[in-house]
C-alpha positions in Angstrom: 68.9 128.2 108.0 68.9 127.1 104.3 65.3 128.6 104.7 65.9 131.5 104.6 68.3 132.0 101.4 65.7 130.1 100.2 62.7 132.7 101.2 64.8 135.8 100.4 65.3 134.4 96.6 61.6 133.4 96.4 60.9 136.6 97.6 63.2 138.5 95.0 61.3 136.6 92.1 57.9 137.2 93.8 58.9 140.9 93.2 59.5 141.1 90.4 57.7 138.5 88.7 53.7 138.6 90.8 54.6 142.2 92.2 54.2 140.6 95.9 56.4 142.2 98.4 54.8 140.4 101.3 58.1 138.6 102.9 58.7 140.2 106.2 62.2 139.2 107.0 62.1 140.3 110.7 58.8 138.8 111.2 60.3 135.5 109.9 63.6 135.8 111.8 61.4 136.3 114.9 59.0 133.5 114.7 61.5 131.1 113.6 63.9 132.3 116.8 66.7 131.9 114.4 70.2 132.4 116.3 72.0 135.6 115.9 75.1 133.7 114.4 72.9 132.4 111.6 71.9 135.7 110.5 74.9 137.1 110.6 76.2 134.8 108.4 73.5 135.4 105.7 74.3 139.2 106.4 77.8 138.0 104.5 75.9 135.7 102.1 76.1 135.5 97.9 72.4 135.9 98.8 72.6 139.2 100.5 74.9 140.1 98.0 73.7 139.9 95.2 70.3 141.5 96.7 72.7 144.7 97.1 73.9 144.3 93.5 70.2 144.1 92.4 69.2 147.5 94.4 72.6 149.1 93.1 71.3 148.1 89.4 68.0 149.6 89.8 69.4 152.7 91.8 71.5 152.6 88.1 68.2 152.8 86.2 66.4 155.6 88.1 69.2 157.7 88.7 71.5 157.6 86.0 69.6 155.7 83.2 72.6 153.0 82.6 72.5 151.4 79.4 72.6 148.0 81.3 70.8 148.6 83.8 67.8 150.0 81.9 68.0 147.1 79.4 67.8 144.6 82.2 64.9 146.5 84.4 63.4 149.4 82.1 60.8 147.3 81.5 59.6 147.7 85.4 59.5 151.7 85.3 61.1 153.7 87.7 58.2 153.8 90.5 57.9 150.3 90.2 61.4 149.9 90.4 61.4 152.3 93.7 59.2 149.6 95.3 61.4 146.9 94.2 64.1 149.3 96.2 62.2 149.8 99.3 61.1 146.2 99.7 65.4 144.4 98.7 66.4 146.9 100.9 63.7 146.6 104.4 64.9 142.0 104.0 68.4 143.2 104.1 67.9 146.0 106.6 65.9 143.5 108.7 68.3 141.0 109.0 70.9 143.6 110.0 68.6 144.8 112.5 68.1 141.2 114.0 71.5 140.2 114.2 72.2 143.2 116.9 
């Protein structure tokens, strides 16, 4: 299970740092048959967490233009930072969706 913290973080930087947003979360949960329990567990995670904290940043930057916010990801942009959204929020939503 280690895995996947380990995958969602590598995904996060690949993000942000290549611009790949290629980690399917479901997919992996899927062909890994990881146990409901597990992912549930993640779901309550400093991992998960702070994956929330980093869309709630960004959300931040586009919406409101917070000083912190904007120093620490104005140098994204706001569309790019939309895809950063889309893509945090589908491995979270996926793992939520997987644990039902």
């Amino acid at each position: 299970m280690e895995e996947l913290y380990d995958l969602v973080e590598h995904a996060i930087d690949n993000a942000f740092e290549n611009e790949d947003y290629s980690f399917n979360c479901y997919q992996y949960l899927i062909q890994q048959s990881i146990d409901k329990e597990s992912v549930k567990e993640f779901i309550v995670s400093s991992t998960a967490g702070n994956t929330a904290l980093i869309i709630r940043d960004l959300r931040l930057y586009i919406q409101e233009d917070e000083t912190t916010a904007t120093e620490a990801y104005g140098h994204l942009g706001k569309d790019r930072a939309r895809v950063v959204i889309d893509y945090l929020y589908a491995i979270l939503n996926d793992a939520v969706r997987y644990s039902r």
